[in-house]
VEXSE-409701 format. One record per residue (C-alpha): x, y, z; residue in three letters. Coordinates in steps of 0.5 Angstrom, whole numbers, padded with zeros to 4 digits, always signed. Example, Ala and Ser with C-alpha at 12.3 -4.5 7.8 and 13.67 -1.06 7.14 Angstrom:
+0025-0009+0016Ala/+0027-0002+0014Ser/
END
This chain:
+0108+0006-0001Unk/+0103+0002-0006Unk/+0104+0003-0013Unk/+0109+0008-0012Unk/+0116+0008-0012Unk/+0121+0010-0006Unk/+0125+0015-0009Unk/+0132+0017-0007Unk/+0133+0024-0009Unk/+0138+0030-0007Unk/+0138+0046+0000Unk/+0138+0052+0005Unk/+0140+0055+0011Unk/+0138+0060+0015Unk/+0133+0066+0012Unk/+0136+0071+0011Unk/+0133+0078+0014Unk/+0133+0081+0008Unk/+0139+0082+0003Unk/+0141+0089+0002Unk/+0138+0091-0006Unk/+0146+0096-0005Unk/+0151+0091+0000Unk/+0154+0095+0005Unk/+0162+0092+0002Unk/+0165+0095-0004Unk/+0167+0089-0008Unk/+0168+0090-0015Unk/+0162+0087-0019Unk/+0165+0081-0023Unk/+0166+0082-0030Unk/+0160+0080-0035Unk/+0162+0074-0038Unk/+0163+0066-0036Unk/+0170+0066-0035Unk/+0170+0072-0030Unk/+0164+0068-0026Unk/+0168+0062-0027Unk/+0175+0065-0023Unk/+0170+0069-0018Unk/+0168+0062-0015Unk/+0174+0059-0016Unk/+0178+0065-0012Unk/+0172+0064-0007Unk/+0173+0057-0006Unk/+0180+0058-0005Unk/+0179+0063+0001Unk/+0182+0069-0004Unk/+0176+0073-0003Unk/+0171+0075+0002Unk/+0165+0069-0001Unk/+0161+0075-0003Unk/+0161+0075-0010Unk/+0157+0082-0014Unk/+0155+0081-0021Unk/+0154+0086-0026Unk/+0148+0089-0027Unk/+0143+0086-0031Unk/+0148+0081-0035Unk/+0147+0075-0037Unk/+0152+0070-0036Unk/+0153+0064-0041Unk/+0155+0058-0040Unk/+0158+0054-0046Unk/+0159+0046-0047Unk/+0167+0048-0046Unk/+0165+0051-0039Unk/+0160+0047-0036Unk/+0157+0046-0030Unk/+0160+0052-0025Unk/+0165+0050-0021Unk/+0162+0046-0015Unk/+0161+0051-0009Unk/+0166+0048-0003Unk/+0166+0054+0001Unk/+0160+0058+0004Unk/+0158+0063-0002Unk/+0154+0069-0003Unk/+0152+0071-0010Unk/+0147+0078-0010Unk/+0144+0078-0018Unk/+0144+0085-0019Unk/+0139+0083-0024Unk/+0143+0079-0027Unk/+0142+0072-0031Unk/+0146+0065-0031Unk/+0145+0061-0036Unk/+0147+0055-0040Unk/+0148+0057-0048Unk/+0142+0056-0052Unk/+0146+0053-0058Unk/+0150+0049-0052Unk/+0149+0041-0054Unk/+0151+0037-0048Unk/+0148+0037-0041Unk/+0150+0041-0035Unk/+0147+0044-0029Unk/+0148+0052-0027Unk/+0150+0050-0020Unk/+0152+0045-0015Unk/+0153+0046-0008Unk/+0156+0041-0003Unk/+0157+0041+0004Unk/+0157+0048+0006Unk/+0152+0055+0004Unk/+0150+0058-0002Unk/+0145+0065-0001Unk/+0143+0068-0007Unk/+0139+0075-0009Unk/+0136+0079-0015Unk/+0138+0072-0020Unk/+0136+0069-0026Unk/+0139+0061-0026Unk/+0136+0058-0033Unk/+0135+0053-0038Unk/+0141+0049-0034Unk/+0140+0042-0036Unk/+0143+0036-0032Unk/+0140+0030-0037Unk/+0139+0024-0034Unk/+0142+0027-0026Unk/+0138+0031-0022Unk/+0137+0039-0021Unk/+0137+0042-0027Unk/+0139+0049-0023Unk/+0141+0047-0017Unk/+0144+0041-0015Unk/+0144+0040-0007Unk/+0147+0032-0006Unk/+0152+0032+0000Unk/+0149+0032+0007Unk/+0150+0039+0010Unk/+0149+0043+0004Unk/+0144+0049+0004Unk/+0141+0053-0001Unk/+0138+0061+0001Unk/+0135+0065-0004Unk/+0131+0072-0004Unk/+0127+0074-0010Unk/+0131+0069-0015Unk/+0128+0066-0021Unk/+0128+0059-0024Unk/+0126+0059-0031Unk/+0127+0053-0036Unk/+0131+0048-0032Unk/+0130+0040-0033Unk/+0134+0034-0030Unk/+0130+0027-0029Unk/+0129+0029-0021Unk/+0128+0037-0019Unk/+0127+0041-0025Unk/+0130+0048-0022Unk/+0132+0045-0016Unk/+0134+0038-0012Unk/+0135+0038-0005Unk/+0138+0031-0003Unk/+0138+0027+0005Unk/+0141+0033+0010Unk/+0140+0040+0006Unk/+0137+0045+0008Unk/+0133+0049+0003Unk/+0130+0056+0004Unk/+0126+0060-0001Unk/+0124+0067-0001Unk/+0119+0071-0007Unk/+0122+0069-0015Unk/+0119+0065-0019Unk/+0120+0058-0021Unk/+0117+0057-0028Unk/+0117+0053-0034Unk/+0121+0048-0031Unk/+0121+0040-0033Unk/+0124+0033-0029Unk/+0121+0025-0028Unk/+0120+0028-0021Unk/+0119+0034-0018Unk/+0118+0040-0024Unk/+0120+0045-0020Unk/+0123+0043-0013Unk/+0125+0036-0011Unk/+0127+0034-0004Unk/+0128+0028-0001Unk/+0130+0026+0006Unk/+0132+0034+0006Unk/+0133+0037+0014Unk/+0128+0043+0012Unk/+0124+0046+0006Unk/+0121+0053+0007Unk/+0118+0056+0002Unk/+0115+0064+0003Unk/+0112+0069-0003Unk/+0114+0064-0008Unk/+0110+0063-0015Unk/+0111+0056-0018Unk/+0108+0055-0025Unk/+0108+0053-0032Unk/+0112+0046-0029Unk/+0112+0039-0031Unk/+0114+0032-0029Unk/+0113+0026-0032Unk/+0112+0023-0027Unk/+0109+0025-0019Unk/+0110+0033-0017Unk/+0109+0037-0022Unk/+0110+0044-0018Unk/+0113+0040-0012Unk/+0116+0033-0010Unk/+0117+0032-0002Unk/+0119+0026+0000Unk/+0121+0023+0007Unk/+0122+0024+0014Unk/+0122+0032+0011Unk/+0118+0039+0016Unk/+0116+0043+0010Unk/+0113+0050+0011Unk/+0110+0053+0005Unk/+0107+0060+0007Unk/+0103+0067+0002Unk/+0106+0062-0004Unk/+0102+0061-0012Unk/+0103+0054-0014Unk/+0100+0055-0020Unk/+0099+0052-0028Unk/+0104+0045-0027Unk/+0101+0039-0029Unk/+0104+0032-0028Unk/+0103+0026-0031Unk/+0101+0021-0025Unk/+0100+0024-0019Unk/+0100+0031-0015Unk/+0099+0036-0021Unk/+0102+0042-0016Unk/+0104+0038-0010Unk/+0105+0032-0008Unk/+0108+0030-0001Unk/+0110+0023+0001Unk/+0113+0021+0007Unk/+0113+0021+0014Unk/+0113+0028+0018Unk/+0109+0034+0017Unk/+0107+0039+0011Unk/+0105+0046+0014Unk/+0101+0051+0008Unk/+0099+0057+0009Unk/+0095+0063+0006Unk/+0097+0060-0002Unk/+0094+0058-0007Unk/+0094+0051-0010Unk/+0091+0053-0017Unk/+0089+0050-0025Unk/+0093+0044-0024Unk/+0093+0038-0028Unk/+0094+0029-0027Unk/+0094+0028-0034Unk/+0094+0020-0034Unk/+0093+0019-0027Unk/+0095+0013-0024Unk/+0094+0017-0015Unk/+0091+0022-0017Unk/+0091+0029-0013Unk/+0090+0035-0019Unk/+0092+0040-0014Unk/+0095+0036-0008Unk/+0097+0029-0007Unk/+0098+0027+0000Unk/+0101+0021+0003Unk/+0106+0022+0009Unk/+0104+0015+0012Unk/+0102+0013+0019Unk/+0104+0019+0023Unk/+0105+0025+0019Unk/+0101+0030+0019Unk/+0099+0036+0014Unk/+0095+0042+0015Unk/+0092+0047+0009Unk/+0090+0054+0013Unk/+0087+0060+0010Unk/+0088+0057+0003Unk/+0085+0055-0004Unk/+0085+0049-0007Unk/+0082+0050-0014Unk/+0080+0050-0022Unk/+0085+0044-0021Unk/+0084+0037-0025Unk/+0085+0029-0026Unk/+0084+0028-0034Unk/+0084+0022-0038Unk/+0084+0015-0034Unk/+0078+0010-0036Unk/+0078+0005-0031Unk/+0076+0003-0025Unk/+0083+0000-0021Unk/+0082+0003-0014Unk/+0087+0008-0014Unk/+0086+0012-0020Unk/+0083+0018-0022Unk/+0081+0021-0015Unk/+0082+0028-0011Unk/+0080+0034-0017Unk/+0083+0038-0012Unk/+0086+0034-0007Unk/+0088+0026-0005Unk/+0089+0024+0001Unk/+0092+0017+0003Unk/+0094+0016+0009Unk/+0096+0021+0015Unk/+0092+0026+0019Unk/+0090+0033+0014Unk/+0086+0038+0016Unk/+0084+0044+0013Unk/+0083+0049+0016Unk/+0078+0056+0013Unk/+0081+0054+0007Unk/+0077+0053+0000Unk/+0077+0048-0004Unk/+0072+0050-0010Unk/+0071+0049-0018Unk/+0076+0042-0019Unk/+0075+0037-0023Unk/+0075+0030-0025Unk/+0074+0029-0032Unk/+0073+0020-0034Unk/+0070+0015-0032Unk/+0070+0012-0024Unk/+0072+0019-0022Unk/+0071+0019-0013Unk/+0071+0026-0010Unk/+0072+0031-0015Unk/+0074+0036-0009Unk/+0077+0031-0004Unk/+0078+0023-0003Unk/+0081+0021+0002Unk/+0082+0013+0001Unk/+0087+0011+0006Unk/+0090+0007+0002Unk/+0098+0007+0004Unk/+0095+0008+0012Unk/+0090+0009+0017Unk/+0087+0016+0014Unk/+0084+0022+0018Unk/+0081+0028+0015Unk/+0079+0034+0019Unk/+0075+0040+0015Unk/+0074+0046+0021Unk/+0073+0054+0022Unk/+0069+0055+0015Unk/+0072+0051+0010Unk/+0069+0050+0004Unk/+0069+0045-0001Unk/+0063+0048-0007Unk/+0062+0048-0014Unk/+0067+0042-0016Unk/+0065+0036-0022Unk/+0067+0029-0023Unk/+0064+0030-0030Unk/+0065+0021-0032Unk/+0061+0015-0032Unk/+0060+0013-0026Unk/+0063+0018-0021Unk/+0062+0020-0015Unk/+0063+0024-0009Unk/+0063+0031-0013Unk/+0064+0035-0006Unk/+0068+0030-0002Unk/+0069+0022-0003Unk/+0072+0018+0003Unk/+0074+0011+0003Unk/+0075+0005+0008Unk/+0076-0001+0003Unk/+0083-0001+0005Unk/+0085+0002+0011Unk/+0081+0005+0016Unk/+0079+0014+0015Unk/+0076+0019+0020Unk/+0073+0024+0019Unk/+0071+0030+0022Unk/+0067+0036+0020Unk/+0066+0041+0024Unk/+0063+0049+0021Unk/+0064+0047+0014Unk/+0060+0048+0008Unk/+0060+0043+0002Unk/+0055+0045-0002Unk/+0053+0047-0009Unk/+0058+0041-0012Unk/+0056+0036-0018Unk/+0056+0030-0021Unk/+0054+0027-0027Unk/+0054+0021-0033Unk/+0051+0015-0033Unk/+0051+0011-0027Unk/+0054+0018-0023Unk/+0052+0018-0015Unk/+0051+0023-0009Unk/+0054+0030-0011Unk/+0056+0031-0004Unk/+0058+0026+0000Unk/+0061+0019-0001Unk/+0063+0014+0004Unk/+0065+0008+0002Unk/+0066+0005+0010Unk/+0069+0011+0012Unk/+0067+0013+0020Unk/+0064+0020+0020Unk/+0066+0021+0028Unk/+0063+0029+0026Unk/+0060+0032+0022Unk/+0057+0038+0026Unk/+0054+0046+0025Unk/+0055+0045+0017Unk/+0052+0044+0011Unk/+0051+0039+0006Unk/+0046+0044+0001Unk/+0045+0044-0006Unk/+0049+0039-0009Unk/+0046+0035-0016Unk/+0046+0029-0018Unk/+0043+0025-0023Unk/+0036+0024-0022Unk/+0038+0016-0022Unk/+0041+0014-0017Unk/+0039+0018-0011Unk/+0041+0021-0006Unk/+0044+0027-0009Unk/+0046+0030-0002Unk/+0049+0025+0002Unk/+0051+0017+0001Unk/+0054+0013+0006Unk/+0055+0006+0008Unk/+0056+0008+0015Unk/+0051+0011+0019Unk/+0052+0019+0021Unk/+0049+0020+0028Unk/+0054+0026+0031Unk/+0051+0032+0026Unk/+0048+0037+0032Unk/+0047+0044+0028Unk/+0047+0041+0021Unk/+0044+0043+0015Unk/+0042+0037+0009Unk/+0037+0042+0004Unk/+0036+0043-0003Unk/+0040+0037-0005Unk/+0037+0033-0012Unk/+0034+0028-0013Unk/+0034+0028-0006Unk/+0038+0030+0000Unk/+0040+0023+0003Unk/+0034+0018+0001Unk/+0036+0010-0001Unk/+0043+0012+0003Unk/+0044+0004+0005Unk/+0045+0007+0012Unk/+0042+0014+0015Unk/+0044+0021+0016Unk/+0042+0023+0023Unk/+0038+0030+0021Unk/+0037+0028+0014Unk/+0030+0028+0011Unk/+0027+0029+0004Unk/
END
């Protein structure tokens, strides 16, 4: 895992339908207070109602340091909101989280859960630790949570966790702002906005750790920040992340020590990840200085090891801002593992800038100085991407050793470099040879000139 540290954490069953806006049973809604919640989950976990609890409309719910924590739930529960909103005391002085779930369903609707607090311990909102544990929300909001892993929510080792539409916003933990999962059987998230979030450490949005499947479809992740690695997603571990038709937008690693302002990517050997008709934008790595290997890399994205493939997906306007900066739109450095990358069916990587001293690669950096990458380019487009500062090189591509098996019926126009060192458009220590139908035009200073090795198709 190189420098990253291998961390244990703490989700959802199966998706519902659709949850009624008017269930079709006739509970009677629970009194607007914290102790009628309180005895509702009781009776239910006592079997002395139907597990279906109603809220009432548009209540809020205030849990105070004499209440805690809701009861642990121990039998399957339903909650529907009603618009309402659980929370912890804003005058409360000592820490507790909203829910915890242990080996059995929570599914939850029309519901704000906010400013739980679980200190030192995980899941600021929603703590799923016990295997067999699942969560299932729809149109469920997580505001202001905080907890050391998973800010709104931490789904541990054999919990399901599946969300559908609400927000998860202005959350903050070590690890996971928004969500944290680790080991968990399954994380779906569908229709989901994830902003304004905070970790100190990895995962400013979302933190998915090991031997997960996730599916992240029609999902805004957007305005997070962490302090070292995966501004708005990080991922780590073995098996396979699926993103479709999402937005990964505006955000930040502040001081990175891994890099990835929109994405960090690191599943090891045979995980895989694949980006679909999304974006990847206006995301940045701010604030590092030095040249370590590891630091300041991916504006976007940052990809370690495993196979990535982006399919008709746009990875624009991303930034590196510091010295040493390598692929301000992707770097893909294998560097915890043999690393492939795949960029097919239109997608574009256009009009990123590493902004330091001595960067390079402003549209895409790759690197084979620890362990082997692939790369295959296929009906793509990196063009109109920059770099600059002193000693900056090659605003289009940089490759450091990587094998470039395709880079077929694309382009690899317009990007900008300083006047020294060429070339603007490609550098590579390895040469290019497969580039049938491929277009290297407009580049400055030069398309491919003093490239160590050449382009087959490049001329200036």
């Amino acid at each position: 895992m190189g420098r990253r540290s291998v961390r244990l954490g703490m989700a959802a069953g199966v998706l519902l339908a659709g949850v009624a806006a008017v269930p079709a049973h006739a509970n009677t809604p629970v009194a607007c207070s914290d102790t009628a919640l309180i005895q509702a989950i009781n009776n239910s976990n006592a079997g002395l109602n139907d597990h279906i609890l109603d809220l009432t409309s548009y209540c809020v719910y205030t849990l105070t340091d004499a209440d805690g924590t809701l009861p642990v739930i121990t039998q399957p529960l339903v909650i529907h909101g009603h618009n309402a909103t659980i929370r912890r005391d804003p005058n409360a002085t000592t820490d507790f989280r909203i829910f915890e779930v242990g080996a059995t369903s929570l599914t939850m609707d029309t519901l704000t859960v906010m400013n739980g607090n679980a200190g030192g311990a995980n899941g600021g909102g929603v703590f799923l630790g016990t295997s067999g544990g699942s969560l299932t929300t729809t149109d469920v909001n997580f505001q202001g949570n905080s907890a050391s892993f998973g800010g709104a929510i931490q789904a541990g080792s054999g919990t399901d966790l599946s969300l559908t539409g609400g927000t998860i916003s202005d959350n903050h933990a070590v690890f996971g702002g928004g969500v944290h999962a680790a080991s968990a059987t399954v994380v779906t998230l569908n229709t989901v906005t994830v902003t304004r979030n905070l970790a100190g450490g990895f995962g400013g949005g979302v933190d998915l750790l090991t031997t997960l499947p996730a599916t992240i479809t029609n999902c805004s992740i957007s305005h997070n920040t962490a302090r070292e690695a995966g501004g708005g997603l990080f991922y780590s571990g073995t098996n396979s992340v699926s993103v479709t038709g999402s937005t990964i937008t505006d955000n930040r690693v502040t001081n990175s020590a891994d890099g990835g302002g929109g994405v960090f990517f690191d599943p090891g050997i045979g995980g895989t990840g694949t980006f679909t008709n999304s974006t990847i934008s206006g995301n940045a790595v701010t604030g590092f200085t030095t040249n370590d290997g590891f630091s300041n890399r991916g504006g976007g994205l940052f990809a370690a090891s495993g196979q990535l493939t982006l399919d008709n997906t746009k990875v624009t306007a991303n930034q590196l801002i510091g010295a040493f900066g390598q692929g301000a739109g992707i770097a893909a450095a294998g560097n915890d593992g043999v690393a492939t990358l795949t960029l097919q069916n239109g997608t574009t990587l256009t009009r990123n800038l590493a902004s330091g001293r001595y960067s390079q690669g402003g549209g895409l950096y790759t690197d084979s100085s620890t362990n082997g990458v692939t790369v295959f380019v296929t009906g793509s487009h990196i063009d109109a991407n920059k770099v600059t500062g002193t000693g900056s090189a090659t605003a289009g591509i940089y490759n450091n050793g990587g094998t470039w098996a395709v880079l077929t019926n694309s382009t690899v126009n317009n990007n900008t470099a300083p006047i020294a060192p060429a070339p603007g458009g490609i550098y590579t220590t390895v040469a290019i040879t497969n580039t049938a139908g491929s277009t290297f035009t407009g580049n400055t200073p030069t398309n491919c000139l003093l490239s160590p090795q050449p382009v087959t198709g490049c001329v200036n």
